[in-house]
C-alpha positions as CSV (number, residue, x, y, z in Angstrom):
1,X,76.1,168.2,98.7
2,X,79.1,166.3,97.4
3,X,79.4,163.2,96.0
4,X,81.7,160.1,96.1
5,X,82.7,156.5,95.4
6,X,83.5,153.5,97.9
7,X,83.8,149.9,98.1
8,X,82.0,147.4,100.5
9,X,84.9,145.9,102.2
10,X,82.4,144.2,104.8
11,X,78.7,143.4,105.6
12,X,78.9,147.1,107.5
13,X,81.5,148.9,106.2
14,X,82.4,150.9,103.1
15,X,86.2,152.0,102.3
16,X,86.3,155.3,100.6
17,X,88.6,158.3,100.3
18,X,89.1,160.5,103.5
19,X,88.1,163.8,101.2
20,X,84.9,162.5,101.0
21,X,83.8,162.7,104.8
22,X,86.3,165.5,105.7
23,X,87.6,168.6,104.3
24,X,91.1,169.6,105.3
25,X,90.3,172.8,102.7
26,X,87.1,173.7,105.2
27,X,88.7,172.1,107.8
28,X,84.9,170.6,108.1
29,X,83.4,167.3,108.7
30,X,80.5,166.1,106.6
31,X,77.6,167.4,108.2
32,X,75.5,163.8,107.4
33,X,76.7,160.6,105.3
34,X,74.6,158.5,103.0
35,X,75.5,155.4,101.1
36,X,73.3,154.0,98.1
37,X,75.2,150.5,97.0
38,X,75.1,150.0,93.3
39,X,74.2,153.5,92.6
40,X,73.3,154.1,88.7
41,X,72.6,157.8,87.8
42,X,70.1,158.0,90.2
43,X,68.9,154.8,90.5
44,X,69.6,153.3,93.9
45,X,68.7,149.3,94.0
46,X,69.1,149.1,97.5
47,X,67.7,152.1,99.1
48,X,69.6,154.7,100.9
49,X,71.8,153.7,104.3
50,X,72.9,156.6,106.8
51,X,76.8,156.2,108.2
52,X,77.1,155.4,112.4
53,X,80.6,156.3,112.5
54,X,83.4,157.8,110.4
55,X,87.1,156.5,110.7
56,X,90.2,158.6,108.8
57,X,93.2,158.8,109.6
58,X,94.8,162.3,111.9
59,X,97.4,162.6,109.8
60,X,94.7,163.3,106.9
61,X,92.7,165.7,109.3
62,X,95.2,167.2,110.9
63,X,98.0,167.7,108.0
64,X,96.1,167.1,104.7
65,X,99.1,163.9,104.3
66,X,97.4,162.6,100.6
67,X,98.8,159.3,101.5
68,X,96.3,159.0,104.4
69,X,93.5,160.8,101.9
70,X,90.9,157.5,103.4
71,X,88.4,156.6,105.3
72,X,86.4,153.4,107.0
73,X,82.6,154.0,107.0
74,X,80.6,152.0,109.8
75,X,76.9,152.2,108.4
76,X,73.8,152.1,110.7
């Protein structure tokens, strides 16, 4: 399990760093992606939300470029 932070950039979509849904280390995509806005320790207000689709650049994936290290998340 890893964990990361985002921002809601839309009613849908969360901006976050690519590192968080791929591992150009592993060379591994996360295996499942869930978002809990306004998490607080372990408190999560508004429940738990699973991602539809994953976005990053292939420059990220494909070369590890840190100035593409980010990533659109389309939630369910």
């Amino acid at each position: 399990q890893y964990g990361g932070s985002g921002v809601l950039v839309g009613p849908h979509h969360i901006l976050t760093a690519g590192h968080n849904v791929y591992s150009v280390y592993n060379r591994r995509w996360a295996d499942a992606i869930s978002v809990r806005l306004g998490l607080n320790k372990r408190a999560a207000p508004f429940g738990e939300i699973k991602a539809a689709k994953v976005y990053t650049f292939s420059s990220w994936v494909n070369e590890g470029n840190p100035n593409c290290d980010m990533a659109l998340i389309v939630l369910d």
